[in-house]
N, C-alpha and C positions, 0 to 999 in steps of 0.2 A: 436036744439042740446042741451041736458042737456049737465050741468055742469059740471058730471063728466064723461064722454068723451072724450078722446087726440084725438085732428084731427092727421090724419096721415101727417108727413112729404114731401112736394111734390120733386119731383125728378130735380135734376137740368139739365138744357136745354144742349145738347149734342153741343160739340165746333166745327164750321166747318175747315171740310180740306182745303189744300190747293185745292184738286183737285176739287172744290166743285165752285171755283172761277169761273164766266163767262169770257171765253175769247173770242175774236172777230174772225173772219174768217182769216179775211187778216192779225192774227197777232200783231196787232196794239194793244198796251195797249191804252185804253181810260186814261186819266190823272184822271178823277174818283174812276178810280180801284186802289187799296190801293196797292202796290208791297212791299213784304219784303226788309227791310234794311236788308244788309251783315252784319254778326258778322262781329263783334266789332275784333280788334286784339291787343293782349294781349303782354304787354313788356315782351322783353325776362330776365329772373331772374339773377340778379346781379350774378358773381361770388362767391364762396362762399369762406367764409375766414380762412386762413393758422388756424390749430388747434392750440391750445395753449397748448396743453399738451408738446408740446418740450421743450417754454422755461421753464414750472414747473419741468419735469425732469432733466433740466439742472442745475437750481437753486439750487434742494432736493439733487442733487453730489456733489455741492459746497460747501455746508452746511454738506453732512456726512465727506466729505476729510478734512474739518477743524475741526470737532471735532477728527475724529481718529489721525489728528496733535499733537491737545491739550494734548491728553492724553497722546500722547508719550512723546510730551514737555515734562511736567509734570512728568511723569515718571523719567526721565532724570535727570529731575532738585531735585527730591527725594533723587534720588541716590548719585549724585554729594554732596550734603547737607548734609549728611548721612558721606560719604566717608572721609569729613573734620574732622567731628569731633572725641573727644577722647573717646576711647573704655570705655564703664565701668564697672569698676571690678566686680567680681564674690563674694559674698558671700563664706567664709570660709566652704570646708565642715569638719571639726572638729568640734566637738559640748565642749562645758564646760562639764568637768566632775563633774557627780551629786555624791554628797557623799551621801555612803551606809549608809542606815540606822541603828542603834545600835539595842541592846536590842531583848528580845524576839518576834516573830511572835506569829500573834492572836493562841489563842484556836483553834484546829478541832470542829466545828458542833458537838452536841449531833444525838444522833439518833433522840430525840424526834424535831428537828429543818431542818438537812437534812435527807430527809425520802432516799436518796441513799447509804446511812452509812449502812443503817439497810434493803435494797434489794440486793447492791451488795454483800452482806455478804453471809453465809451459807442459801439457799434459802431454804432446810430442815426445816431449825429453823422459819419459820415462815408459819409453816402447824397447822393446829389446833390437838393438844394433842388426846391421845385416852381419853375415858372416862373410867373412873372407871369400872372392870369388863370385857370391850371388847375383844376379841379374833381377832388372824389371819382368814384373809380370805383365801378362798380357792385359790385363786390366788392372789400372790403380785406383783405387778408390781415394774419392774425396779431395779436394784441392789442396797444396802443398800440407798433406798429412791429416788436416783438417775437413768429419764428415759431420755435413750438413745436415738436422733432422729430416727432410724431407729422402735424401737419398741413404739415409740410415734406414726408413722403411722400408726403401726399394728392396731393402734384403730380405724381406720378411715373403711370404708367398700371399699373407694379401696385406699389400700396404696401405691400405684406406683405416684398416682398425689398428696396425700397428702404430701408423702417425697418430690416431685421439690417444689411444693408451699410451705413448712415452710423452705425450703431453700430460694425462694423467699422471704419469708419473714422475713431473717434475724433470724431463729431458735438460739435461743442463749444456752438455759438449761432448763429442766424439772425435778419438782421434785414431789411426789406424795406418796401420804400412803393411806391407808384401815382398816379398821375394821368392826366385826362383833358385835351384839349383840343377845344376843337369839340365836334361830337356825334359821333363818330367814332373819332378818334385815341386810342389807350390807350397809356400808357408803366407798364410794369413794372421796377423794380429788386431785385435780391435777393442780400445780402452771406452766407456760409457761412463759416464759420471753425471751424477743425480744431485739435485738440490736437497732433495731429503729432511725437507721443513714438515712433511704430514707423514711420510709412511720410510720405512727402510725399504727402498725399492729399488737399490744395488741385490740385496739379498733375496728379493723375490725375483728379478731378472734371469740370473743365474740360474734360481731352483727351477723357472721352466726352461731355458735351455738345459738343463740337463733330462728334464720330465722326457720331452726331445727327443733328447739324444738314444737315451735307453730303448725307444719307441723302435729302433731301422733294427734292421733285420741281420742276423749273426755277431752282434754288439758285447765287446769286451770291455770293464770297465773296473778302477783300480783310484783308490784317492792320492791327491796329493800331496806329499807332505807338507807340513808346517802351512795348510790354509784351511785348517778348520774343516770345514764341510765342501770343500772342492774335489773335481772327478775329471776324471780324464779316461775317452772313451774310443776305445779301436775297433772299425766297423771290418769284417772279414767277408763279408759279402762286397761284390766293386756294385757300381754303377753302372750299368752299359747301355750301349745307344749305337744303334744303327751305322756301320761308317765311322767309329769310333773305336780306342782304345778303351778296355775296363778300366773303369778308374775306381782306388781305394783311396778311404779318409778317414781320417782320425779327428779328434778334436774334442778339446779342455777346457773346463767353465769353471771361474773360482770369481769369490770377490773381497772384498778388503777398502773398510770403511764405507765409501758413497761412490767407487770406483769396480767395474764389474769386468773382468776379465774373459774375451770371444775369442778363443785361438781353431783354428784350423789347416790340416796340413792332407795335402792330397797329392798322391802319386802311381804312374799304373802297376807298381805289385805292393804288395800287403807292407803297410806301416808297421813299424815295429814296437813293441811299447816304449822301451827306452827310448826313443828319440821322439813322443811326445811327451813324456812324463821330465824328459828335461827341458823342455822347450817351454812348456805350464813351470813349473819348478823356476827357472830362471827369469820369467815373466813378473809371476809373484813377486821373487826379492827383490823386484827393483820399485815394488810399491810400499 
């Protein structure tokens, strides 16, 4: 056998039966023959013993009924302790009378210190001037400078939702002027000012006219200085209509405090940036 090789494991020898035993004719066990012992007999199993869980519940009642004692005691003896003793007084409510101050009260704020001096005032007077030479537009809006909410919507393209919305949004006054220059060139201004007791909604007026503006087609657009998040937008596509000159437009949306700033300027060849970026710019500083 080499080496590497496993002998097979051999089979273990089968156990004989009982019936396998020789027994004799007549019966007779030879004393030779091996007889099975009887099982063995097994003590029968103690009783088993009372659970213990009674006396622990009876203990865990003895123990909550003294504590809910306790507490009533306790309670009891609070009250009683309490009940002896003397009330204690109340603090006077009369206070010491403060002597009025003499002499004059501060200054009012200049305009140049509260800037609400100089918006709640004549909101007119802080439109930017015509220029030298300009003329009436063919349409003026609003009576002596002053627009009306109802024709404030008229501008909108559907005015039924723009009138509930600037009543939602606390419409407070509008004011607005126009001029012309040349035969041509239109300059529009128009000041919105909000009550602004529930929302800042100068600041969100703005944000959709400019949403807007970026929307028209061939749209250049550049911020304005010194107003924070204002924009000013140069359309290079005109407008045209049948019977008509092209017309181009520009126009600048800023706002400052609860006052929103709507400039527009249209004329038939292309706007230039600088002459709306001064005209927003100059509008501004006089808010």
């Amino acid at each position: 056998m080499e080496d590497s090789e496993v002998p097979e494991r051999p089979e273990a020898p089968e156990t004989p039966e009982a019936a396998d035993v020789p027994v004799p004719a007549d019966g007779h066990v030879s004393a030779d023959v091996p007889v099975p012992a009887e099982a063995p007999v097994l003590p029968e199993a103690p009783e088993a013993a009372p659970p213990a869980s009674r006396r622990r519940g009876r203990t865990a009642s003895l123990i909550a009924a003294a504590a809910v004692l306790g507490v009533v005691a306790g309670t009891c003896t609070g009250f009683l302790i309490q009940a002896d003793r003397e009330p204690t007084e109340l603090p006077s409510l009369s206070q010491p009378v403060v002597a009025q101050a003499k002499g004059k009260g501060p200054e009012p704020l200049s305009p140049a210190q509260d800037r609400r001096v100089r918006t709640d005032g004549d909101l007119r007077k802080l439109l930017l001037k015509r220029p030298a030479g300009a003329r009436d537009t063919a349409y003026t809006p609003g009576h002596d400078g002053w627009v009306g909410l109802a024709e404030y919507a008229e501008g909108f393209k559907e005015p039924a939702g723009a009138f509930s919305g600037a009543i939602s949004d606390e419409f407070r006054r509008s004011a607005a002027t126009t001029w012309r220059v040349g035969s041509a060139y239109n300059v529009r201004i128009q000041l919105v000012q909000y009550r602004q007791e529930e929302n800042l909604a100068a600041a969100d007026s703005a944000a959709d006219l400019q949403y807007w503006a970026e929307k028209e087609a061939g749209t250049r657009s550049w911020p304005v200085p010194g107003t924070g998040d204002g924009m000013a937008y140069v359309h290079t596509t005109p407008e045209t209509r049948p019977g008509y000159q092209p017309v181009y437009s520009a126009e600048a949306h800023a706002w400052r405090g609860d006052i929103v700033m709507q400039l527009w300027a249209f004329d038939t060849k292309p706007i230039p940036k600088e002459k709306i970026m001064d005209l927003a710019a100059r509008q501004m500083g006089r808010l």
